[in-house]
N, CA, C and O atoms as CSV, one atom per row, in Angstrom:
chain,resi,resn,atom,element,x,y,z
A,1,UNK,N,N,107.284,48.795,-30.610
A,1,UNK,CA,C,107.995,49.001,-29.363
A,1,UNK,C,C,107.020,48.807,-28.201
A,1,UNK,O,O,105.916,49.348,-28.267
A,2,UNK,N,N,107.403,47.972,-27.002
A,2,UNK,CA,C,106.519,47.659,-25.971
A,2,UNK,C,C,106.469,49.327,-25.189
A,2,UNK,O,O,107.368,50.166,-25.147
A,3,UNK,N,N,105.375,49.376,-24.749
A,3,UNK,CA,C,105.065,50.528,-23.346
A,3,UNK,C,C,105.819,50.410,-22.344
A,3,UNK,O,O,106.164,49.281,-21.996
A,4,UNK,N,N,106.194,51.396,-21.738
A,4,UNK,CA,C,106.867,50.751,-20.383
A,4,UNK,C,C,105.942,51.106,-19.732
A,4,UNK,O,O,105.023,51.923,-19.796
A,5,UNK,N,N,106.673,49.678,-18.488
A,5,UNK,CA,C,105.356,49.209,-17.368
A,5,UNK,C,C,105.297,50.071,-16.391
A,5,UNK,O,O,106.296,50.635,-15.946
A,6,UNK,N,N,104.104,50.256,-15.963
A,6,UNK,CA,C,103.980,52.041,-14.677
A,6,UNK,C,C,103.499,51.334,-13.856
A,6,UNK,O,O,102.611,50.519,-14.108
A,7,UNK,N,N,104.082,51.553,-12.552
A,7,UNK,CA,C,103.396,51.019,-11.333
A,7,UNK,C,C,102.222,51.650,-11.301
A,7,UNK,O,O,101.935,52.817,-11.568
A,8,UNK,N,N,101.040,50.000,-10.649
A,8,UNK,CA,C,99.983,50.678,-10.569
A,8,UNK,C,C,99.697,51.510,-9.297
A,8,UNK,O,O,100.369,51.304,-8.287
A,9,UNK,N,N,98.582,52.573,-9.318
A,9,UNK,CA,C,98.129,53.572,-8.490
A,9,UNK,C,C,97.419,52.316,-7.391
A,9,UNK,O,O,96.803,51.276,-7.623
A,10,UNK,N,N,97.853,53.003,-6.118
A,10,UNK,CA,C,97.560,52.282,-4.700
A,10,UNK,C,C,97.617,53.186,-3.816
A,10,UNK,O,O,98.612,53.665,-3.273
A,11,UNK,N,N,96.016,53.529,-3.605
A,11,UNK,CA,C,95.419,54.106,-2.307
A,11,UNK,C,C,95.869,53.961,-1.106
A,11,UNK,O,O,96.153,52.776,-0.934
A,12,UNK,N,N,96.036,54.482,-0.349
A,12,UNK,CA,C,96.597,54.060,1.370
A,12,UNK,C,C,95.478,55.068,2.229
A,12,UNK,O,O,95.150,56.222,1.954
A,13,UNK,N,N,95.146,54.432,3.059
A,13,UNK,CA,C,93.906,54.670,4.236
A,13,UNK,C,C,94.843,55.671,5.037
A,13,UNK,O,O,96.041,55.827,4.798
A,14,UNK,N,N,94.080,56.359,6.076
A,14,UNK,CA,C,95.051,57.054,7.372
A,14,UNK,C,C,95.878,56.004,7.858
A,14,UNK,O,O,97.093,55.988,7.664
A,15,UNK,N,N,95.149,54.974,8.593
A,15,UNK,CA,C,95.955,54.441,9.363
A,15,UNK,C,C,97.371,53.526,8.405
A,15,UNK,O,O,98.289,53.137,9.128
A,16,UNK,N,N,97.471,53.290,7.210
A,16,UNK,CA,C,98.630,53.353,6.839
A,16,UNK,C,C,99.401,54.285,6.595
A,16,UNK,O,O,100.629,54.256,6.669
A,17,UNK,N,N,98.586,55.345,6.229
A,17,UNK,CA,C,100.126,56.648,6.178
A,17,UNK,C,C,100.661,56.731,7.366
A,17,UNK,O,O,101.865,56.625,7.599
A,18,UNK,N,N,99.590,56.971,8.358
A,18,UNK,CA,C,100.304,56.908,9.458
A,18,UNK,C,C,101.270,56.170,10.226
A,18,UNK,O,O,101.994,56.631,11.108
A,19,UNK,N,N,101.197,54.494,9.646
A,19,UNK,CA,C,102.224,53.531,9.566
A,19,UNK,C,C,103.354,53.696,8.782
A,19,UNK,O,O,104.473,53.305,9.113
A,20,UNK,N,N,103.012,54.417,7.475
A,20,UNK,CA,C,104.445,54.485,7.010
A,20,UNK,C,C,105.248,55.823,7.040
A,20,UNK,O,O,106.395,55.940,6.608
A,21,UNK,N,N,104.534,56.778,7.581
A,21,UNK,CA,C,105.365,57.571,7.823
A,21,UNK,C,C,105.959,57.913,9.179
A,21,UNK,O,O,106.876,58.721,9.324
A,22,UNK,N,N,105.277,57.131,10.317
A,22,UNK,CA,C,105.622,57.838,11.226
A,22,UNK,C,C,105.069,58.601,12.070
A,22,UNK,O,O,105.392,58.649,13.256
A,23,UNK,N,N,104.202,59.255,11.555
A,23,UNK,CA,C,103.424,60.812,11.903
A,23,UNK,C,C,101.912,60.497,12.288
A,23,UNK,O,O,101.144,59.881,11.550
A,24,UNK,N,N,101.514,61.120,13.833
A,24,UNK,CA,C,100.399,61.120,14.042
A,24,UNK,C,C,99.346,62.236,13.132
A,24,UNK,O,O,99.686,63.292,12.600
A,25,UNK,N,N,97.959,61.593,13.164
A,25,UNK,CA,C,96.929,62.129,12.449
A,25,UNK,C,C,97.085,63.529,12.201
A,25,UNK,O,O,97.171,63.969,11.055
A,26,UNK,N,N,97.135,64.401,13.438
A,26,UNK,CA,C,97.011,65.245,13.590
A,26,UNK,C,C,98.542,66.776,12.715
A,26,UNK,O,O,98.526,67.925,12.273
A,27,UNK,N,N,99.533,65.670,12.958
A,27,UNK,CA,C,101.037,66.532,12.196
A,27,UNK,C,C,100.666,66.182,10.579
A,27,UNK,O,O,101.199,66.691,9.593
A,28,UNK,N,N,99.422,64.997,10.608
A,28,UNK,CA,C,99.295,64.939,8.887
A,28,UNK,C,C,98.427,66.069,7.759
A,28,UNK,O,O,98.577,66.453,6.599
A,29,UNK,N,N,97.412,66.317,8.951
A,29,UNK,CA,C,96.622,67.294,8.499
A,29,UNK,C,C,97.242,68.577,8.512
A,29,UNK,O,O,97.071,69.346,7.566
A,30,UNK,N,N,98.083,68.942,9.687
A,30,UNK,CA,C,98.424,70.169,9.495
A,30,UNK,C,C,99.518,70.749,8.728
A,30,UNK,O,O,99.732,71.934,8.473
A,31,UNK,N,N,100.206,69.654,8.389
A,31,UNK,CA,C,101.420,69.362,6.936
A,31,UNK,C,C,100.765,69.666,5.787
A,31,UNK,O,O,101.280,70.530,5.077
A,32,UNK,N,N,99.496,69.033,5.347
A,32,UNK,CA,C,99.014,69.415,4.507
A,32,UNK,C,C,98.506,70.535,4.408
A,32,UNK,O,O,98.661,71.147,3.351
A,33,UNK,N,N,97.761,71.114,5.476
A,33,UNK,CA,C,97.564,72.577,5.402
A,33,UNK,C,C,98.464,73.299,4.899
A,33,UNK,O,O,98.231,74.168,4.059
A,34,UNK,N,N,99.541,73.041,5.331
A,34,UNK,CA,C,100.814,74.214,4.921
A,34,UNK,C,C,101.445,73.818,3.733
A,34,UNK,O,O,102.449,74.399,3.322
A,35,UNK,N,N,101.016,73.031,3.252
A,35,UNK,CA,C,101.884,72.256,1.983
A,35,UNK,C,C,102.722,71.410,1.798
A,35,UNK,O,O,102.932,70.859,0.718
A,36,UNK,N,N,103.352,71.189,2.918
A,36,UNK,CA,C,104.120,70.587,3.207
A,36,UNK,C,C,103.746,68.667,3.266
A,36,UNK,O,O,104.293,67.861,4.018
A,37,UNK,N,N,103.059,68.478,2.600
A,37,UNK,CA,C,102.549,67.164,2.736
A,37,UNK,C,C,101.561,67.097,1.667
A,37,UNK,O,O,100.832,68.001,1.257
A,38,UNK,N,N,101.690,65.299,1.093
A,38,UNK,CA,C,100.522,65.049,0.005
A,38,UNK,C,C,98.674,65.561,0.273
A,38,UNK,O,O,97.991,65.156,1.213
A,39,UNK,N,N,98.345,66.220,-0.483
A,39,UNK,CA,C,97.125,66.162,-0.189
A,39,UNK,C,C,96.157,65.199,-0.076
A,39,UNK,O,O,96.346,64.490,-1.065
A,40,UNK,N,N,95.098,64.685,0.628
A,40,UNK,CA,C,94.732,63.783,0.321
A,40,UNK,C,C,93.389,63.505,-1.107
A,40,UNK,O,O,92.834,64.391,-1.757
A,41,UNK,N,N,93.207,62.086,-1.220
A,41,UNK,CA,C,92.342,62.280,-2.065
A,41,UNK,C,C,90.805,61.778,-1.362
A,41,UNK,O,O,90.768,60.969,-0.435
A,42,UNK,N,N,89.517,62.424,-1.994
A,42,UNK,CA,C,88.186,62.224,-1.485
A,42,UNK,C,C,88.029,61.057,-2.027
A,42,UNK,O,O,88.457,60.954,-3.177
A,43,UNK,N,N,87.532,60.114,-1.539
A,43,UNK,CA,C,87.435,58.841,-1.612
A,43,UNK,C,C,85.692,58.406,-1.535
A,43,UNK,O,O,85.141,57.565,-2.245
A,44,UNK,N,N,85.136,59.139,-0.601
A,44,UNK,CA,C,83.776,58.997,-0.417
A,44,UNK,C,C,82.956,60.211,0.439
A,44,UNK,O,O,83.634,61.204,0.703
A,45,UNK,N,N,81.997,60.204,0.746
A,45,UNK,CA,C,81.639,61.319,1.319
A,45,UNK,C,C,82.391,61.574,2.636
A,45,UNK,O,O,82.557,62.769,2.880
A,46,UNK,N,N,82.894,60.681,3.560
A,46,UNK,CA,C,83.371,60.873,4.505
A,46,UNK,C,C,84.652,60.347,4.418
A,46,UNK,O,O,85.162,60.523,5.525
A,47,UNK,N,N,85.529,59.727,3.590
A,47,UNK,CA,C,86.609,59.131,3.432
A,47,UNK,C,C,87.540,59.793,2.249
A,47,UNK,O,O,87.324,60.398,1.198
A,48,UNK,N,N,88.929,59.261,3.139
A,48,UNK,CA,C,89.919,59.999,1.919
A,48,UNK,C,C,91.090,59.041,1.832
A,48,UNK,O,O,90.996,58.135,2.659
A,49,UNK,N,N,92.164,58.987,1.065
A,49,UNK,CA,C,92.910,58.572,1.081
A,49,UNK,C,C,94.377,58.886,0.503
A,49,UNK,O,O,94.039,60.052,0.300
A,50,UNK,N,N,95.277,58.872,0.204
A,50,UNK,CA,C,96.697,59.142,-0.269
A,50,UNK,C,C,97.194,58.329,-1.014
A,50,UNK,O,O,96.974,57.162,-0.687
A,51,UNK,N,N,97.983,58.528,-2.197
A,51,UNK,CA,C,98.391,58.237,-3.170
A,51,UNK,C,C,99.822,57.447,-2.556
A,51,UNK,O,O,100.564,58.032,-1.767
A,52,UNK,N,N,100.096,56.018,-3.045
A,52,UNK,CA,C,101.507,55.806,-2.131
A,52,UNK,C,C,102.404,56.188,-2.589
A,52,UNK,O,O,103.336,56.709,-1.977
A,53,UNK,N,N,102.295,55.937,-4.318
A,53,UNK,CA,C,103.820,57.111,-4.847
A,53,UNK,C,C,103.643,58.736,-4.262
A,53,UNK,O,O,104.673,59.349,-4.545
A,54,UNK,N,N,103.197,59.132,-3.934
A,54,UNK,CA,C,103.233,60.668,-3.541
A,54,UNK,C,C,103.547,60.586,-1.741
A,54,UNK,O,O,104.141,61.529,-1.217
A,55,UNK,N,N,103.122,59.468,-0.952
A,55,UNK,CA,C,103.871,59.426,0.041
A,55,UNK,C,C,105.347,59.082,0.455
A,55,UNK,O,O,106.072,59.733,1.207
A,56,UNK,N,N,105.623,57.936,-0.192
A,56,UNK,CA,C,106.637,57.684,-0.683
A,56,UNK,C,C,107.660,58.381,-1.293
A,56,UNK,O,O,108.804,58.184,-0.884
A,57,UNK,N,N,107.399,59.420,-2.498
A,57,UNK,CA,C,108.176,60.420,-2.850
A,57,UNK,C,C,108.194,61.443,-1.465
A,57,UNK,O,O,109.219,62.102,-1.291
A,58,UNK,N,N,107.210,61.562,-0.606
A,58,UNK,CA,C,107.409,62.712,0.821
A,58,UNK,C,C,108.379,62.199,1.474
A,58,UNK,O,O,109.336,62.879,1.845
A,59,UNK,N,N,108.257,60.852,1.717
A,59,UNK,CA,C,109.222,60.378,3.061
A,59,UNK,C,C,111.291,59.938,1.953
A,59,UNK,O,O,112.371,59.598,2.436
A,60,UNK,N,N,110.879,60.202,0.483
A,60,UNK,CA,C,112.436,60.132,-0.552
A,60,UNK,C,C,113.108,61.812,0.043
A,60,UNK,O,O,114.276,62.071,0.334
A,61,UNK,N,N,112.055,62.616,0.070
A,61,UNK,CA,C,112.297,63.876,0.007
A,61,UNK,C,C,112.641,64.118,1.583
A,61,UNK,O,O,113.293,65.141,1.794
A,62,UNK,N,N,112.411,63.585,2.354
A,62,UNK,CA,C,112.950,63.984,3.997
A,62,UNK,C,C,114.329,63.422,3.967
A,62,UNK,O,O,115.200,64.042,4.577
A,63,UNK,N,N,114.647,62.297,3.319
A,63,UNK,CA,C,115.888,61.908,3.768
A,63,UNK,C,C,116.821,62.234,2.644
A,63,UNK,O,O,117.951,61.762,2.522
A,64,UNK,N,N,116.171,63.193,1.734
A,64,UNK,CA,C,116.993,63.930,0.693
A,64,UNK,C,C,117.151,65.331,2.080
A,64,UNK,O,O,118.275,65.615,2.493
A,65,UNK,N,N,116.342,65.799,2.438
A,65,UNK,CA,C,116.818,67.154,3.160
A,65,UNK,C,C,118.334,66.335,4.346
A,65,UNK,O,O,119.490,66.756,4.397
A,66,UNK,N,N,117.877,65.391,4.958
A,66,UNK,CA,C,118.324,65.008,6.306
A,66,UNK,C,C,119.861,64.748,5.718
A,66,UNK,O,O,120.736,64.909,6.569
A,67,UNK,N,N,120.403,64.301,4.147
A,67,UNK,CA,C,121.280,64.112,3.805
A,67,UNK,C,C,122.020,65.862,3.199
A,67,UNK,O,O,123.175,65.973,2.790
A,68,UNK,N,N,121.499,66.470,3.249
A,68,UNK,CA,C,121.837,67.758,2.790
A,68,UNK,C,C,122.210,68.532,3.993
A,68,UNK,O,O,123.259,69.161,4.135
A,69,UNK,N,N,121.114,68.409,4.961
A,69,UNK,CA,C,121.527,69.226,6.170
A,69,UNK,C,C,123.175,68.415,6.938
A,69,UNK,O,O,123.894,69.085,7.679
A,70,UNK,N,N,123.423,67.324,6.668
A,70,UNK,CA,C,124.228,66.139,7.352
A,70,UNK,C,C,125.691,66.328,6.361
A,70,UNK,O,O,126.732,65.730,6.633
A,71,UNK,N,N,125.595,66.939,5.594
A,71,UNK,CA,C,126.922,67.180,4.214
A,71,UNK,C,C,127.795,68.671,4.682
A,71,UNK,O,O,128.718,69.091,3.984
């Protein structure tokens, strides 16, 4: 039986989360503080980055609330 195929893992920089979600730097960090947002990952001593399935599942999950609050 073949494996099924898993999308591969793809890093995203700030300035793309910040492109795809919408959200300045600053509402990103403090989302994450509260939990409310992917954590990021350490990337290098001074660099980090975000997982795109885990952003992607954040911004599935807003327009899962926005359709709940809207019902």
């Amino acid at each position: 039986m073949e494996a099924l195929a898993t999308k591969p893992l793809k890093i995203l920089r700030l300035n793309a989360v910040k492109a795809k979600t919408g959200q300045p730097t600053s509402t990103i960090y403090a989302a994450m503080a509260s939990g409310n947002f992917p954590k990021a990952i350490p990337l290098g001593e001074r660099t980090v980055g975000w997982l795109e399935s885990e952003i992607d599942s954040w911004i599935e999950s807003r327009v899962r609330a926005r359709d709940r609050a809207s019902s």
